[in-house]
C-alpha positions in Angstrom: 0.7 -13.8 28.1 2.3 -10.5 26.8 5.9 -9.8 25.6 7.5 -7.2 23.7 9.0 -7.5 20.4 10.6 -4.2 18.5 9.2 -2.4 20.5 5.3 -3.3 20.4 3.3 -5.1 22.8 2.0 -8.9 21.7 -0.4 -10.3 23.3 -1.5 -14.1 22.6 -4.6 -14.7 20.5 -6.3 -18.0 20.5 -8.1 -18.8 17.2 -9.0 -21.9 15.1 -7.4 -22.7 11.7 -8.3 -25.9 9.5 -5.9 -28.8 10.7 -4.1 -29.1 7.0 -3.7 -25.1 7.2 -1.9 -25.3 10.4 -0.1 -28.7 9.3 1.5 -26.7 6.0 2.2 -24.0 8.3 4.4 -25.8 10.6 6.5 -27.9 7.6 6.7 -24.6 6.1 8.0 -21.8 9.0 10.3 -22.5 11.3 9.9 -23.9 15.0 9.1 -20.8 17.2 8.8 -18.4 14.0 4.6 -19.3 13.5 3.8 -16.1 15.5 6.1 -14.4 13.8 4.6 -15.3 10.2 1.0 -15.2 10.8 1.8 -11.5 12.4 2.9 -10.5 9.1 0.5 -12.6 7.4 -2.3 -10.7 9.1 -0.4 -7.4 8.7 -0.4 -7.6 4.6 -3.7 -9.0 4.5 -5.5 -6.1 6.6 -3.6 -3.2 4.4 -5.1 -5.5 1.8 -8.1 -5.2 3.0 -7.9 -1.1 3.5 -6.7 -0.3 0.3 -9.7 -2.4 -1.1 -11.7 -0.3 0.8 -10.2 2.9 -0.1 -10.5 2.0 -3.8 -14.3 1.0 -3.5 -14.8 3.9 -1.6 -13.6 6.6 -4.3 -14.5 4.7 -7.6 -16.3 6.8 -9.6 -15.0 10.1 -7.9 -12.9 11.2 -10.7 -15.5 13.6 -13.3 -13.8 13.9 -17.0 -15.7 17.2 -17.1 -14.3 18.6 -14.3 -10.9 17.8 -15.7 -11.0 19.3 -19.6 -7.2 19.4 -19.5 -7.0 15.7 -19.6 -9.2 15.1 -22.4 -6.3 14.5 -24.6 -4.9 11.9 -22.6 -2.2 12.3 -19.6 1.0 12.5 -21.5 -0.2 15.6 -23.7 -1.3 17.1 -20.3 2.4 16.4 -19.1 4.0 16.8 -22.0 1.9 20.7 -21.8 3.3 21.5 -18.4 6.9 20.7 -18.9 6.7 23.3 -21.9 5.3 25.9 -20.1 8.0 25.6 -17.1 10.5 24.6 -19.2 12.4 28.5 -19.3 11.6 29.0 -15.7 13.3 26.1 -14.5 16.5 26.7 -16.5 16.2 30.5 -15.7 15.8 29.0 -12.3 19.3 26.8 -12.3 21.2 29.4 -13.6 21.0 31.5 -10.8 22.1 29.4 -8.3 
């Protein structure tokens, strides 16, 4: 079976869920809305999943020695580059 919603392509998917799952599911979403819901359901849950991945994957990356201009913490690093652009930008807006 295959129909189109906004645009994408669904096709049905047969799968097993525990019986008070599926019960909760039906008293909670509306008749003719489960698809619907699990879709979404399944949507959040897999970005879940990826931005697990991507933070297990790069953990550890970041090197405090190769990044000396943190050492004092972010907001004096921040507070550093706004003072040294500071004239520029106003030199900046008043020639526009």
């Amino acid at each position: 079976m295959e129909a189109k919603l906004m645009n994408t392509a669904l096709k049905q998917a047969n799968f097993q869920i525990p019986e008070d799952l599926l019960n909760e599911l039906r008293a909670t979403v509306g008749k003719g809305e489960l698809s619907k819901f699990v879709s979404h359901a399944l949507k959040r849950e897999l970005q879940r999943l990826r931005q697990q991945t991507a933070i297990n994957e790069t953990f550890g990356i970041w090197k405090s020695e190769e990044h000396p201009e943190l050492a004092k913490g972010i907001n004096d690093f921040v507070r550093t580059l706004r003072k040294s652009t500071r004239g520029k930008r106003t030199n900046a807006t008043n020639h526009r």
